[in-house]
C-alpha positions as CSV (number, residue, x, y, z in Angstrom):
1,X,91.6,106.4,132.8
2,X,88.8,104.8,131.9
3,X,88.5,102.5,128.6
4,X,84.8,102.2,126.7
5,X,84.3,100.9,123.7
6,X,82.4,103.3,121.3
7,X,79.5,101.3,119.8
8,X,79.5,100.8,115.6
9,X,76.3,102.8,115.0
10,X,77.3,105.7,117.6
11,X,80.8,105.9,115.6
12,X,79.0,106.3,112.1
13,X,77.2,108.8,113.3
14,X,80.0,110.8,115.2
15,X,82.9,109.7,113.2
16,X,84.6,113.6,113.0
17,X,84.3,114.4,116.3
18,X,85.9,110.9,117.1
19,X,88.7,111.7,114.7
20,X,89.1,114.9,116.5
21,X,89.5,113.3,119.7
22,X,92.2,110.9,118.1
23,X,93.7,113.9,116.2
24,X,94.6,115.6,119.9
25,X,95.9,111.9,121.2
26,X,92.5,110.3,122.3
27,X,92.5,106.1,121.4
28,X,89.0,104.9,120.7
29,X,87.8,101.8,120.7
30,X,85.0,100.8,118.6
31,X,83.3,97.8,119.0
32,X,80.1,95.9,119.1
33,X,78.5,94.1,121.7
34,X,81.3,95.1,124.3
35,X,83.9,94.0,122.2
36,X,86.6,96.3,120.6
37,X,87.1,95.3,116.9
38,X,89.0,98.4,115.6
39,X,91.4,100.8,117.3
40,X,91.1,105.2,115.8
41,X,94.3,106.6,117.2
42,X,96.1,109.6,115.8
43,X,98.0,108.9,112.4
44,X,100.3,111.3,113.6
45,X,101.5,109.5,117.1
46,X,101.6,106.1,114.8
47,X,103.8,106.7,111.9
48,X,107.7,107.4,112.1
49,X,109.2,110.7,111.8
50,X,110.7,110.8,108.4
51,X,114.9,111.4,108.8
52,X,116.2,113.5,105.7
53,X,119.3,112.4,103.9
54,X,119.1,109.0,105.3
55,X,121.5,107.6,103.0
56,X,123.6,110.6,102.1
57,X,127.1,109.5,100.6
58,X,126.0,105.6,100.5
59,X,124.4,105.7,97.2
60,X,126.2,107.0,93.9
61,X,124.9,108.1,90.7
62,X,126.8,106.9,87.5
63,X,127.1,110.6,85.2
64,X,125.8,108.5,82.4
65,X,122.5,107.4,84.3
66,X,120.2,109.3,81.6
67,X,122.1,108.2,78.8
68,X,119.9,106.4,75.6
69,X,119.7,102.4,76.4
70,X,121.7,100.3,74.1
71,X,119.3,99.4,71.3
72,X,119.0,95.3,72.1
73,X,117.7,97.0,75.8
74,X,115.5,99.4,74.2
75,X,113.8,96.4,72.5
76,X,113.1,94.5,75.1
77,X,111.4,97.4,76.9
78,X,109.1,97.9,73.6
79,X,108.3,94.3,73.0
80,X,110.1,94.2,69.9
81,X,113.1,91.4,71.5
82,X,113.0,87.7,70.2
C-alpha cells in the first residue's frame, strides 16, 4: 500500500472527507514539503476498550461515607480554620 503525505492546505480544505477515510480505518499523513508532521487515524482503532467492573470487590464503601464532616473539617473546607 502506498503511503502519501496529504499536503496542509489540501487537508484544510478536505478535512471531513479525510476524517471519513480515518473513521473506516484509513491513516493519513499530513505534511508539508514531503514531510509528515501529524498522523489522522481513527479515534476509535486508538483508544482502549473500556472493561466494566474493573475493580469489582477491591474497593469498599464505609456506610457512613455521606455522613456531615466533623465541624474542625468543615472549617477548613470553608476557610474559616486558623
Amino acid at each position: 500500500m502506498l503511503t502519501s503525505i496529504i499536503p496542509m492546505h489540501r487537508a484544510k480544505s478536505s478535512l471531513s472527507q479525510l476524517v471519513k477515510r480515518a473513521a473506516s480505518g484509513e491513516t493519513i499523513f499530513i505534511g508539508s514539503y514531503g514531510r509528515a508532521e501529524a498522523v489522522l487515524t481513527s479515534a476509535t482503532s486508538s483508544m482502549p476498550k473500556k472493561r466494566l467492573g474493573l475493580l469489582e470487590g477491591k474497593l469498599t464503601i464505609p456506610d457512613n461515607f455521606d455522613a456531615p464532616l466533623p465541624p474542625e473539617i468543615l472549617a477548613a473546607f470553608e476557610g474559616d480554620a486558623e
